[in-house]
C-alpha positions in Angstrom: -9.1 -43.7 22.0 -9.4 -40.4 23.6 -6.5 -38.2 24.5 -5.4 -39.1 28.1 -5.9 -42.6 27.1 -3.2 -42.1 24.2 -0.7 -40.4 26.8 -0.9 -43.0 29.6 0.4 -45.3 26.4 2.5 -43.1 25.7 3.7 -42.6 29.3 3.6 -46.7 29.9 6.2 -47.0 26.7 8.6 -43.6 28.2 9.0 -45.5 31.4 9.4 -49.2 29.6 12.5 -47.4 27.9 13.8 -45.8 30.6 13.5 -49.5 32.6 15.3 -50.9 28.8 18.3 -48.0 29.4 18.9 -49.2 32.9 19.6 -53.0 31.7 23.3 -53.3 31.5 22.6 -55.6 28.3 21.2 -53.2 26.8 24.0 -50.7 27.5 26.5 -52.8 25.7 24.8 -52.4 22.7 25.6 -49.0 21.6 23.1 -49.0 18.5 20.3 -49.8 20.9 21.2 -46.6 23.1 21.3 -44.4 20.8 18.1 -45.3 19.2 16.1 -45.5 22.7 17.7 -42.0 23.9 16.9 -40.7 21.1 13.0 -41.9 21.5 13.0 -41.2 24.7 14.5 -37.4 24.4 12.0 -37.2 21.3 9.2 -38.1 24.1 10.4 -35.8 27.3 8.1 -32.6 25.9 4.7 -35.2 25.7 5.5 -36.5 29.1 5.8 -33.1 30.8 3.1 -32.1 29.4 0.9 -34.9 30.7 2.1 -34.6 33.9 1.4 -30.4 34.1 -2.1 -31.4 32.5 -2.4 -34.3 35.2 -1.8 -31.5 38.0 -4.5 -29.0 36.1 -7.6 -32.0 36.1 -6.8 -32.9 39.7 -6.9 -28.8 40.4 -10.3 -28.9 38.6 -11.5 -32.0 40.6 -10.3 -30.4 44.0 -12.2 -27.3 43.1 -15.6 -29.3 42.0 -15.4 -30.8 45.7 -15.2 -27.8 47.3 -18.3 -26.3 45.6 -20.2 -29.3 46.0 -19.3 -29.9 49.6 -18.0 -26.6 51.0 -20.9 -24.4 52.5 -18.5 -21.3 53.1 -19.7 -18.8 50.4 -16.5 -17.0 50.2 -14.5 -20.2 49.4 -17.2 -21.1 47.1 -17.1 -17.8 45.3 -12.7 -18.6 45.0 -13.1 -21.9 43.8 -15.6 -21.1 41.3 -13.5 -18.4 39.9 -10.5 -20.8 39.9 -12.0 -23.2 38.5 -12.8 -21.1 35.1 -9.2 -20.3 34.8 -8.3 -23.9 34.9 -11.0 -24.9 32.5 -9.1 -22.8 30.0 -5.8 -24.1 31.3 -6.7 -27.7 30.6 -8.4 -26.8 27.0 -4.7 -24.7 26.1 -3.1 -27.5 27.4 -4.6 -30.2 25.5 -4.0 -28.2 22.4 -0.7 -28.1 22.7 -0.7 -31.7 23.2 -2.5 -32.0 20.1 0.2 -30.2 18.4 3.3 -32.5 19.9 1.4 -35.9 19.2 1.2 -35.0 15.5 3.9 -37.5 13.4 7.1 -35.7 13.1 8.7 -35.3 9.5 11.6 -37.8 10.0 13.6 -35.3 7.7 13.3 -32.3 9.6 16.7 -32.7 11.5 18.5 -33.3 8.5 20.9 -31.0 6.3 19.6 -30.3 2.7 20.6 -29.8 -0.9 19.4 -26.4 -2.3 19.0 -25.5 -6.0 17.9 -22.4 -7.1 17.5 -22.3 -11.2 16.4 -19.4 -13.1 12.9 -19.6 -15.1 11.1 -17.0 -17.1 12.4 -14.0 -17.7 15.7 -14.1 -19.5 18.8 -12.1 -17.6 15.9 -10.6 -15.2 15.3 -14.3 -14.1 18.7 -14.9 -13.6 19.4 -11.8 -11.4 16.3 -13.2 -9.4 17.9 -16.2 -9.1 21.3 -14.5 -7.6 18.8 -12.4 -4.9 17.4 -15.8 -3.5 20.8 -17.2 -3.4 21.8 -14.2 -2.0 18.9 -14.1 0.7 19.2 -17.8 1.9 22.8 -17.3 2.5 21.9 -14.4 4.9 19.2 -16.5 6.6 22.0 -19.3 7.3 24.5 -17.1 8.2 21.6 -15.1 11.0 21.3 -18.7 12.3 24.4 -19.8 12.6 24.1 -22.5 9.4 27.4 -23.9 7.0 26.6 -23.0 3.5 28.9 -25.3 0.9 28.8 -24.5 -2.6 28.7 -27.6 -4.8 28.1 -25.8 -8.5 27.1 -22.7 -10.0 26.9 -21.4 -13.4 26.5 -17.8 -13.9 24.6 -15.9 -16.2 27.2 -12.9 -16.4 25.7 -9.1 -15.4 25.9 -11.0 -12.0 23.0 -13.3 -12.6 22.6 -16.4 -12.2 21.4 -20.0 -14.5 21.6 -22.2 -11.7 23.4 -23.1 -8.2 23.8 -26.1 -6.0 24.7 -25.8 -2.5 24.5 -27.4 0.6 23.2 -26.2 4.5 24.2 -28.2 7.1 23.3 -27.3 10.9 20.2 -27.8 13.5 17.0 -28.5 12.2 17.5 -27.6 8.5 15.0 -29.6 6.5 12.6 -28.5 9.1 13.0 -24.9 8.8 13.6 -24.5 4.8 11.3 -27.4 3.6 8.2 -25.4 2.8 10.7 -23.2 0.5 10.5 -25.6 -2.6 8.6 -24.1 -5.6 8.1 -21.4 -8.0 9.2 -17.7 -6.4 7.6 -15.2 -8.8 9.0 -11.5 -9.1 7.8 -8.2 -10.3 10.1 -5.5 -10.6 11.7 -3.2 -13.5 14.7 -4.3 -14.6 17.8 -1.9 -14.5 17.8 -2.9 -18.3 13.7 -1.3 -18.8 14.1 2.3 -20.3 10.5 2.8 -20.3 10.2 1.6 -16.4 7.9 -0.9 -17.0 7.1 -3.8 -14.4 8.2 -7.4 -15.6 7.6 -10.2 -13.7 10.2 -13.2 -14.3 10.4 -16.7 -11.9 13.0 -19.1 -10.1 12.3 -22.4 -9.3 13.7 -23.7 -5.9 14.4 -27.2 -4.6 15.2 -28.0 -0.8 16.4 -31.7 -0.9 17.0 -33.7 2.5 20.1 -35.1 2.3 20.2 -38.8 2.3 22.5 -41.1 4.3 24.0 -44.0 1.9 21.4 -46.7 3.7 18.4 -44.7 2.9 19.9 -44.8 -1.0 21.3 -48.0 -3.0 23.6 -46.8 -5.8 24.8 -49.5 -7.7 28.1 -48.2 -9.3 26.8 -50.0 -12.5 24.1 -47.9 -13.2 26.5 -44.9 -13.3 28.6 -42.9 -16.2 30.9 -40.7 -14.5 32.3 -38.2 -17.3 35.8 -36.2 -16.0 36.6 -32.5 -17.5 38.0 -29.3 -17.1 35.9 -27.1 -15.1 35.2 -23.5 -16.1 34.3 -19.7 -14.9 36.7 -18.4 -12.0 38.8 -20.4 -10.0 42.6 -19.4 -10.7 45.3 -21.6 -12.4 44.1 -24.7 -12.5 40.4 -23.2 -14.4 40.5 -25.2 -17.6 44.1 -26.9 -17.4 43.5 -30.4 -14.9 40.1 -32.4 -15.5 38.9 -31.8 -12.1 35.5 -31.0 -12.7 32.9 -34.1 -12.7 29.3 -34.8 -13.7 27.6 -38.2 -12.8 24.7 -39.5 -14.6 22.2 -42.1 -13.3 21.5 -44.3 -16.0 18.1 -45.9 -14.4 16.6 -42.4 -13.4 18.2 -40.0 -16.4 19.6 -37.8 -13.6 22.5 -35.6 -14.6 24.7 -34.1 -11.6 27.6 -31.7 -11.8 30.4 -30.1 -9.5 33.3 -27.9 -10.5 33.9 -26.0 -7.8 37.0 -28.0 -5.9 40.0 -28.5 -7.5 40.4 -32.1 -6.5 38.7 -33.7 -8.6 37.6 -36.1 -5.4 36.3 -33.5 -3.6 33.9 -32.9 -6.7 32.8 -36.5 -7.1 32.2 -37.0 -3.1 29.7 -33.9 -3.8 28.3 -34.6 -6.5 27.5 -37.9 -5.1 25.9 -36.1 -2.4 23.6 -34.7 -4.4 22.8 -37.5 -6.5 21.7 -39.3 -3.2 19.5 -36.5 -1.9 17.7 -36.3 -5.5 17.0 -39.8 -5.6 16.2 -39.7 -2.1 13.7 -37.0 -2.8 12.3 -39.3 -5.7 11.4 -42.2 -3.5 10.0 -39.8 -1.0 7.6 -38.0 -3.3 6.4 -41.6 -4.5 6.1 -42.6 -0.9 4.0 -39.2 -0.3 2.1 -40.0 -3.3 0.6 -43.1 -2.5 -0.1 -42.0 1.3 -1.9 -38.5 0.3 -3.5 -39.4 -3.5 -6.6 -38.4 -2.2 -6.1 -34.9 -0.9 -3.3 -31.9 -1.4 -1.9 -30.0 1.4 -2.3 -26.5 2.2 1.4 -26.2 2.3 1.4 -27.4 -1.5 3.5 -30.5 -2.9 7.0 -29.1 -2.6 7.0 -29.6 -6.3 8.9 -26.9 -8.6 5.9 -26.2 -11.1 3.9 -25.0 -7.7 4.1 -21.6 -7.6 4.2 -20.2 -4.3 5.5 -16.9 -3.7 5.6 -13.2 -5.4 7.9 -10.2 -4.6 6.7 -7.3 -5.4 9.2 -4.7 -5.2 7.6 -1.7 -6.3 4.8 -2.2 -3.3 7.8 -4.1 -1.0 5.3 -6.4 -0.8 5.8 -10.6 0.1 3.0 -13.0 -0.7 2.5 -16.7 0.0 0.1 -17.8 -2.3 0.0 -21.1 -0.6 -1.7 -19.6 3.0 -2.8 -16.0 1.7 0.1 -14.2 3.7 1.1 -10.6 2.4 3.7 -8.9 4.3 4.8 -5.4 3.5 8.7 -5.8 4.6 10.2 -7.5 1.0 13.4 -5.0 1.7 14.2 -6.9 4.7 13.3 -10.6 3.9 15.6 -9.6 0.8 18.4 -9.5 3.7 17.3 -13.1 4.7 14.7 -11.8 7.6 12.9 -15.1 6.9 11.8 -16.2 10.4 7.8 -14.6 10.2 7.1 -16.2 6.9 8.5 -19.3 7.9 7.0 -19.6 11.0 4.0 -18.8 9.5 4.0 -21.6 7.2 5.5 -24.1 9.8 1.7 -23.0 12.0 -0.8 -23.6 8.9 1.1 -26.8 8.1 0.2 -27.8 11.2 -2.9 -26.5 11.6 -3.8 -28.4 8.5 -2.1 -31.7 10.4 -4.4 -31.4 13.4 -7.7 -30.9 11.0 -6.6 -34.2 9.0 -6.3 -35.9 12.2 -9.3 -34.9 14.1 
């Protein structure tokens, strides 16, 4: 099926939902709306698209009469030049077409989970650890994102081990996704005498959160163990069992959260997490089966893929996964994240559209 073949399907089933929205039937069934406005908002880009790239092909056609019929050299002369710049019109547009018709990551829109756990490197890999946290928390904060910590346990010297935290806005998975891995940096630590480089690693995790019909949690298969939490927090540190760590007896995964002091509040977030890292389970089973036979460009998302390297005696950035060097680690330090990102978000794509072809 060639491409306008695929949009006039595409365009057929845009205006069977618009004729579905207009049935008052229909419109009593509030589930149903939702779901077909959704599809149909999720749509509106392909379907103006088609329409400007209708108006470009009968342009071109217009123009082809006129040099075939016309004998009026200076109209000839017009159309012909015309006619190149819609040529290139229509091949941008379709493109760009390309690009919206690839499948869209159901996960994209949702809020995540982020871990960041220090790796190699002793209290150097724990201070690494606090600069991520440190720089995705200025990234949210540029774009207007919620940042809820769930746990943290510090290293002291103001590193730290590991932290849990939520981001909740627009578009979160979609934006951060690509993030997951091993982030490698070279430096001297404050501790070196000699000034020596040493490189130590973090390992980060971005986990779409899960909504509870996406996840079935049998209380059963959980041991939900109650204590006193510990590190800062004021009176009640170490005095009232608020903290709470669930373990999933099928899977063997552990999750923690101290930082409320209702001891509710921790076991609605640690739940939270325990749904988004069984989510995340499924889902890289699920990916497995669909893509055994080749690896993306983009890399796995899993932690023992390592994907980045600061270098902070060069400033220097560099995705391993797409060959990307940038020479502004200072400022992506103070969560200027949007090039590399965007970067990533266009080879993952790229990658989509040479899969597909």
């Amino acid at each position: 099926m060639d491409l306008i073949e695929k949009l006039e399907k595409i365009k057929k089933h845009f205006e069977d939902i618009n004729q579905e929205l207009s049935d008052p039937e229909v419109l009593s069934d509030r589930e149903k709306v939702i779901k077909l406005s959704k599809e149909r908002s999720d749509l509106g880009d392909i379907i103006k698209s088609y329409k400007e790239l209708s108006d470009t092909i009968r342009n071109i056609e217009g123009n082809k009469e006129i040099i075939a019929e016309e004998e009026d050299i200076d109209l000839i002369e017009m159309a012909e030049s015309e006619l190149e710049e819609l040529e290139a019109k229509k091949n941008e547009m379709e493109e760009n077409i390309k690009l919206l018709l690839l499948p869209k990551d159901p996960n994209d829109d949702k809020d995540i989970i982020m871990e960041i756990r220090a790796g190699t490197g002793g209290d150097e890999a724990a201070l690494f650890a606090a600069d991520l946290y440190r720089m995705y928390s200025r990234y949210a904060e540029i774009k207007g994102w919620k940042i809820e910590l769930i746990d943290l346990s510090d290293s002291g010297l103001g590193g730290i081990k590991e932290v849990v935290f939520s981001v909740s806005g627009k578009n979160i998975f979609g934006n951060l996704k690509f993030e997951s891995g091993v982030h490698r940096v070279q430096r001297v630590p404050l501790t070196e005498a000699s000034g020596r480089v040493h490189t130590s690693a973090a390992s980060v995790a971005v986990l779409p959160e899960a909504e509870d019909v996406q996840v079935e949690i049998n209380q059963s298969d959980l041991r939900i163990d109650v204590y006193r939490s510990g590190g800062a927090g004021g009176q009640n540190v170490n005095k009232v069992e608020t903290a709470i760590r669930i373990t999933h007896i099928p899977t063997g995964i552990v999750v923690q959260c101290q930082d409320e002091r209702s001891q509710l509040k921790n076991r609605q977030k640690a739940m939270k997490v325990l749904r988004a890292r069984l989510y995340n389970a499924k889902q890289k089973e699920h990916n497995a089966q669909i893509s055994a036979q080749r690896k993306s460009m983009i890399g796995s998302g899993d932690r023992s893929d390592k994907i980045r390297t600061y270098n902070y005696p060069q400033n220097r950035v560099t995705d391993h996964r797409i060959g990307l060097t940038l020479y502004n680690l200072s400022n992506i330090m103070e969560g200027d994240l949007d090039e590399i990102l965007e970067q990533l978000k266009i080879a993952d794509r790229a990658e989509k559209l040479q899969a597909s072809s």
